[in-house]
N, C-alpha and C positions, 0 to 999 in steps of 0.2 A: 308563614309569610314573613313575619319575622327574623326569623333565622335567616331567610334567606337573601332578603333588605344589608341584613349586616355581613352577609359572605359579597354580594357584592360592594360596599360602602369598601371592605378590608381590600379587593379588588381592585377595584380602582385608586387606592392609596398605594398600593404596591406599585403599579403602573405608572402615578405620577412619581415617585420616588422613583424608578428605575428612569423614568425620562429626565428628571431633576439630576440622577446620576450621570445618566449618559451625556446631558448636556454639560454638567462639570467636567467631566472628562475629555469634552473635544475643546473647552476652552483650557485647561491645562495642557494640552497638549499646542495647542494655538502659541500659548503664552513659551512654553519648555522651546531654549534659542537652539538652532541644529547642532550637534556634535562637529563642529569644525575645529580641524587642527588649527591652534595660532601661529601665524605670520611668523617665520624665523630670521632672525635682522642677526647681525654680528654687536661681538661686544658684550656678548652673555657668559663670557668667562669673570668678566669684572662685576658680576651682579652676584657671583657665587657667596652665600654666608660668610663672612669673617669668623672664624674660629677661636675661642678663645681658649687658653690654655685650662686643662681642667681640673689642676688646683684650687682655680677662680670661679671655676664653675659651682664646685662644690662651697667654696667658702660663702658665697654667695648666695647659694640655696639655704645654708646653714643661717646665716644671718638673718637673711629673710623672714624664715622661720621662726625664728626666735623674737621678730620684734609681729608678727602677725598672731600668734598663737599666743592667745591668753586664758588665765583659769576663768569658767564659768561662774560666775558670782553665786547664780539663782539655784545652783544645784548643792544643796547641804550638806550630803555625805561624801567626805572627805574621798573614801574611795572612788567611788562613781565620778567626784571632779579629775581626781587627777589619771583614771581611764581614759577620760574626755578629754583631757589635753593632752594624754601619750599617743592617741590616736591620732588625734588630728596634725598634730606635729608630725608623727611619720609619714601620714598619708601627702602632706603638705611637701616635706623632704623629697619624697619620692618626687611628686610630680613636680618640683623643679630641677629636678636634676633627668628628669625624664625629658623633657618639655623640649631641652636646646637640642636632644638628640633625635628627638623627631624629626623636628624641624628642619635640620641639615641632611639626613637620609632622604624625606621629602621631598627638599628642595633639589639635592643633586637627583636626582629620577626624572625630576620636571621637567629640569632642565635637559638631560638626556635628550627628551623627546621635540622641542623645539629648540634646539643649537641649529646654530646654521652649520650646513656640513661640511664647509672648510673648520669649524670652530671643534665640531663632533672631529676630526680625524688628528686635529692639533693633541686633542682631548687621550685618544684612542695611542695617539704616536708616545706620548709621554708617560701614558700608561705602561705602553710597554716598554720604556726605556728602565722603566722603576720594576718592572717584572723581573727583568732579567736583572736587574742589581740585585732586590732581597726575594724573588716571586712573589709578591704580595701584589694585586691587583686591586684597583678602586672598590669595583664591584665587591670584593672578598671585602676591602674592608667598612663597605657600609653594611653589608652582611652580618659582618660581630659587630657593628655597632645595634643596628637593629636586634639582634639576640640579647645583648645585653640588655637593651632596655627592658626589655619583656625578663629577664631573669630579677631584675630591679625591682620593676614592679610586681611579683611576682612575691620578693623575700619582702617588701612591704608589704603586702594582707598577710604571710604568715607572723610576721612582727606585730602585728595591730589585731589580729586573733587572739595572740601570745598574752599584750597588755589588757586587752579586756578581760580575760579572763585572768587574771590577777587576785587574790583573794585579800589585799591589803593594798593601802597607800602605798606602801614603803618599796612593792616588790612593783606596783605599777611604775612606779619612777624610776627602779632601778632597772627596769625591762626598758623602758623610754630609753633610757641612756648609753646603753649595752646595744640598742638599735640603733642610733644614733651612729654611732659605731664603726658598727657590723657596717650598716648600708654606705658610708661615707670610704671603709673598706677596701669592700669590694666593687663602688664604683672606680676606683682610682685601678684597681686589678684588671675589671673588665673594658673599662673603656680606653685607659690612658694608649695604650698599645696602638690600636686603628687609630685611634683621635689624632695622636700624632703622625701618625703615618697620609692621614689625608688634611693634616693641616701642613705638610712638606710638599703633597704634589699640589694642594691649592696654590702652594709661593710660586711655582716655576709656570701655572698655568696663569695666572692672573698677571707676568710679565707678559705672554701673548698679546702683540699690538692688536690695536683696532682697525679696520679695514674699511674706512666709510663707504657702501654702497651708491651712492649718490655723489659720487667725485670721482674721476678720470684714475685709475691707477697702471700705473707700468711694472712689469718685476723683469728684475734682472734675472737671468738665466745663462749659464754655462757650466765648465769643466772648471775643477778647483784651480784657484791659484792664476786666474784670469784678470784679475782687476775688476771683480763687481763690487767689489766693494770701496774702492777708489774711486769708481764711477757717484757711488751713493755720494758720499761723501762731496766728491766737488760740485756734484750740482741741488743737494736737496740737504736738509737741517738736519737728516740721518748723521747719524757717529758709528758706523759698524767699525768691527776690530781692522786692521790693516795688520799685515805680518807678511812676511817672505818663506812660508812654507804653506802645503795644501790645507784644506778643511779648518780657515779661522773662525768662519761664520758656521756657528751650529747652531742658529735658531732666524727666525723670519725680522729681520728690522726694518723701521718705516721710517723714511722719511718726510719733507713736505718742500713742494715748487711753487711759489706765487709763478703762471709763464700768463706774461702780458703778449696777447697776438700783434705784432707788428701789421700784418693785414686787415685792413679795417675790412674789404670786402667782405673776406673771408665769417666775420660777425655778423656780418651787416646779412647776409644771407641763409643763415643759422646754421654754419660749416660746424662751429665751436660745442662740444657736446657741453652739456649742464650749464651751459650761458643763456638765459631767456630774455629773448629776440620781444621786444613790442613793436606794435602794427603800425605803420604808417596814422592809419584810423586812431592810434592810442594815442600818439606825438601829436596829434592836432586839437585831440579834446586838452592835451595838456596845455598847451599855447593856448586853449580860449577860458582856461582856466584861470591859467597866467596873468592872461590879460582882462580879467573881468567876468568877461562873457559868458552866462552860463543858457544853455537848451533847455527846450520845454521837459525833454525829460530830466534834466538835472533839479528844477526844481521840483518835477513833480515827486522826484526820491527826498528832496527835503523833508516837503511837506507832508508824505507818506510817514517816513522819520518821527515831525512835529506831530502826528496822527498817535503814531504805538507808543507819544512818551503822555497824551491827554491834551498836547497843548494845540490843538485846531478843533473847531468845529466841525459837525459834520454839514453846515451850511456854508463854511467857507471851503469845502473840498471843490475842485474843479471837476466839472460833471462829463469833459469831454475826454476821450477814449485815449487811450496813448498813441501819440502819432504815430506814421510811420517812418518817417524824417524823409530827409531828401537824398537827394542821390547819393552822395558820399557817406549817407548813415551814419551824419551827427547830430539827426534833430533837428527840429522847428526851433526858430529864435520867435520869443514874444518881443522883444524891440524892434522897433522901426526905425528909428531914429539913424543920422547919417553917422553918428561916433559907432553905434555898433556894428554897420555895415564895413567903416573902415579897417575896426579889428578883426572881425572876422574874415577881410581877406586877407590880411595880415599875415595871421594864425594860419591859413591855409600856403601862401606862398611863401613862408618863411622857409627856407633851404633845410631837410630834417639831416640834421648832424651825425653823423656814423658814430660817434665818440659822445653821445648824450644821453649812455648807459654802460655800466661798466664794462668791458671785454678783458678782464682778468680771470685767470680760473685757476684753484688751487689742485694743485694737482698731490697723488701719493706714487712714492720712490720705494718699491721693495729690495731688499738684497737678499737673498735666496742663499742657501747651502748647496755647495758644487754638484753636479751630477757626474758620475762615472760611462763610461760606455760597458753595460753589460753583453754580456752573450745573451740567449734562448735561455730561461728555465734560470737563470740568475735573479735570484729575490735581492732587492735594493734593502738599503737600511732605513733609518727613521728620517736621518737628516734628508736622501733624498725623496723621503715620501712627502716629507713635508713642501718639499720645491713643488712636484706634480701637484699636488694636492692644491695648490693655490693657484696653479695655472687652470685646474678641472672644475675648480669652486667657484671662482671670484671671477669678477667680470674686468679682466684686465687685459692690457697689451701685453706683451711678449717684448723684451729688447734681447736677443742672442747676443751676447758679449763672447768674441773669440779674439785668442793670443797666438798671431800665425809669426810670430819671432822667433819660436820655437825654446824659448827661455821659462817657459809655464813648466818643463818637465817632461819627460817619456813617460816616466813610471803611471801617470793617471792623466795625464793633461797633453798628450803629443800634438800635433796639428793634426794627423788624420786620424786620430780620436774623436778632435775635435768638431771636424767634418761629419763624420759618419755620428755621433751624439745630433749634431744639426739635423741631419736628416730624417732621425728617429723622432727625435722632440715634435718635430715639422708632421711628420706625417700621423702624429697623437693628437695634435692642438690644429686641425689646416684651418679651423675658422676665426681662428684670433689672430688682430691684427700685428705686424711682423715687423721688428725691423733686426738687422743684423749691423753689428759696430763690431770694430778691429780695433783691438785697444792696444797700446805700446808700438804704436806705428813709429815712433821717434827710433825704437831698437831693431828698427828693417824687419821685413817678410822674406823669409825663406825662399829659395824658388821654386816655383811653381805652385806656393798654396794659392797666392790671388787669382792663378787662372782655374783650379781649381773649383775654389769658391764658384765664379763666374758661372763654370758652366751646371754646377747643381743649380745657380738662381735658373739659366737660362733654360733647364729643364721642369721648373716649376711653374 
C-alpha cells in the first residue's frame, strides 16, 4: 500500500510539472513578438558603420590592451602570473580586433534585408560598377572579412595554448610578444585588402541623396543632353553638373522647392498632397479658445489631467456622463451668462480664413542620368538603371523633359528618339502622374515634331 501511495504522489508531481510546463510554454510563446520584417524607410545608406582605417584599428586594440591587462597580484609563482597575463592579453587583442569586424559584416547583412528597394538597386548598381573595375564584389568582400575573423580567432587559442604551456617566466613573455606580433601581422594581411575595398564603395554609397517619402517628389526624365539638368538648377537648391556634351549627370541629385499654392481653393479643399486641411469644427474650437470660452468637455480633459497628476479629489470629480454636445459637436457650455453667449457667436460666425494655416509645401527636384532608346534584347547600363529604378521605387511624378530643336544631337538624343523613348517610358510608368516640357523652345522646333508630339498625347 505503500509503495503504491508513493507511485501515485511521483504521478501526480509529474503531471503537475508537465502542466506547470505546458503552461510556461504558452505564455512564452504569448509573450515571443511575431517574426515581422521591419518597415523599410529610405536613408539607410547613411546609417552604414563608418569604417575606420585599420591601422587605428589595431593600434587601438593594442593600447587598450595594454592599459586593461594587469599582472595578478594574489598568484605567487612567477610563472603561473605571467601565463595569466600572456593569455589574457591575447585573448583580449583578439577580441578587439575581432569585435569591429563583426559588427560591420552584421550590420551590412541587416541592412541588405530591410533597404528600401530603390536604396537595395542604388546598392546592387554600384556594386557592379566596382565589379567590372577590379571584380571584386561587396558580397566577396565581407566574405574574406568574415574568414579572416574566424582565422584570428582561431591563431589566438593556438597562441594562448602556446603561452600556457610555457615552462618558464621568461619563454611565457616572450611567447606573449612573438604573439603580439604575429596577430597584429596578420591582421593587417588578412583584413586590410576588403577593408579597404568596402570602405571605397561605403564613400560613393553614402553620397546617395535621401528621398524623403513623405514629401511630393518629381524626377526629371529624358535623352542625354536635354536640359534636365538646367531645369534642376533654375527652379530647386539642386547644383547638378551643366556641360554641352551627352551623360554629365552620372548619379541621382536632389534638389528642394518651397511652391507656395497661389489657389487658396485649391487648399482649402484638400487638392494639396502632404498639406493637412483642419475642419471647420477645428477653426471654431480654436476661436473659442481664443477667446476664452472653454466646453464642458475641455474642462472635463483638465480636470481628468489634474486627476493623473494627484491634484483633485475623487469627491470633486463631476459625476455626470460626458455630454453629447450640440449640433455642431462643440459641446455644452457651463456659462450662462450673456458675455459668454456673445463669444460664442462670435467664434462661430467669424468668416474661417483659407490662409489661417500654412499652404506651402516643400517639395524634392530629381535630376536623373539620360536614357537612351534601346532596341529588343538591349541591356541598359547602370546609369540608366538607376533613372528606372527611381521611377519603379519612389513614389514620384514623372516631368518628360524633350529637346525638339534638334541641337541635343542625332548620335543618342534625335527628336524621334526622343519621341519614341517617350512612348516606351509612357507605356512602363502609365500610372504615374505625367507631365511633358519642351525645353530650349527659344532655339525653335523642328517641323513637324510639335504635331508629332500632339498626336501621340492625342492617342493617350
Amino acid at each position: 500500500t505503500s509503495s503504491g501511495n508513493s507511485n501515485n504522489k511521483k504521478n501526480s508531481q509529474k503531471q503537475s510539472i508537465n502542466k506547470s510546463n505546458e503552461n510556461n510554454q504558452i505564455i512564452t510563446q504569448n509573450k515571443t513578438p511575431p517574426n515581422s520584417k521591419p518597415k523599410s524607410n529610405t536613408g539607410r545608406l547613411r546609417l552604414l558603420p563608418p569604417l575606420q582605417p585599420t591601422n587605428e584599428i589595431l593600434s587601438r586594440a593594442q593600447r587598450q590592451t595594454y592599459n586593461e591587462i594587469k599582472d595578478d597580484t594574489s598568484i605567487a609563482n612567477i610563472r603561473r602570473r605571467t601565463q595569466k597575463r600572456g593569455a589574457q592579453t591575447i585573448d583580449s587583442l583578439c577580441q578587439k580586433l575581432c569585435l569591429p569586424l563583426k559588427n560591420t559584416v552584421q550590420t551590412y547583412r541587416r541592412e541588405f534585408r530591410i533597404m528600401h528597394p530603390f536604396e537595395k538597386v542604388v546598392m546592387e548598381l554600384t556594386i557592379q560598377s566596382r565589379q567590372k573595375k577590379d571584380g571584386l564584389t561587396l558580397y566577396k568582400l565581407l566574405d574574406d572579412i568574415h574568414e579572416g575573423r574566424k582565422e584570428l580567432l582561431q591563431l589566438g587559442k593556438d597562441w594562448i595554448s602556446k603561452i600556457k604551456s610555457a615552462e618558464s617566466a621568461r619563454e611565457a613573455y616572450e611567447c606573449t610578444e612573438e604573439a603580439k606580433e604575429v596577430m597584429g601581422r596578420v591582421f593587417l594581411d588578412l583584413i586590410e585588402g576588403p577593408w579597404s575595398g568596402v570602405t571605397e564603395l561605403q564613400k560613393s554609397l553614402r553620397n546617395v541623396p535621401i528621398v524623403r517619402l513623405d514629401c511630393p517628389a518629381v524626377v526629371l526624365v529624358g535623352a542625354p543632353n536635354v536640359g534636365k539638368s538646367s531645369i534642376v538648377r533654375a527652379i530647386s537648391s539642386g547644383t547638378p553638373e551643366v556641360n554641352n556634351y551627352p551623360f554629365t549627370t552620372r548619379g541621382m541629385t536632389l534638389g528642394h522647392v518651397q511652391v507656395f499654392w497661389e489657389s487658396d481653393q485649391d487648399v482649402a479643399v484638400g487638392n494639396v498632397a502632404g498639406v493637412s486641411i483642419p475642419s471647420e469644427k477645428q477653426l471654431v474650437q480654436e476661436n473659442l479658445v481664443r477667446l476664452g470660452v472653454k466646453t464642458r468637455r475641455m474642462k472635463e480633459k483638465e480636470l481628468l489631467k489634474e486627476y493623473s497628476r494627484g491634484g483633485v479629489n475623487d469627491d470633486e470629480e463631476d459625476e455626470d456622463d460626458e455630454s453629447n454636445g450640440d449640433q455642431d459637436g462643440f459641446g455644452e457650455f457651463d456659462d450662462d451668462d450673456e458675455t459668454t453667449d456673445l463669444k460664442i457667436e462670435k467664434a462661430i460666425q467669424t468668416p474661417i480664413s483659407k490662409k489661417s494655416f500654412p499652404i506651402s509645401q516643400l517639395c524634392q527636384i530629381m535630376d536623373s542620368p539620360g536614357l537612351l532608346r534601346r532596341d529588343d534584347g538591349d541591356t541598359r547600363n547602370e546609369m540608366e538603371e538607376l533613372t528606372l529604378a527611381a521611377m519603379a521605387h519612389l513614389p514620384t511624378a514623372v516631368m518628360y523633359v524633350m529637346d525638339l530643336s534638334g541641337g541635343a544631337g542625332d548620335r543618342c538624343s534625335s527628336v524621334e528618339d526622343q519621341l519614341i523613348l517617350r512612348r516606351e517610358v509612357r507605356e512602363r510608368f502609365p500610372r504615374r502622374p505625367w507631365i511633358d516640357v519642351i525645353s530650349k523652345a527659344d532655339l525653335g522646333i523642328i517641323d513637324g515634331a510639335e504635331e508629332r508630339l500632339k498626336d501621340i498625347l492625342k492617342a493617350e
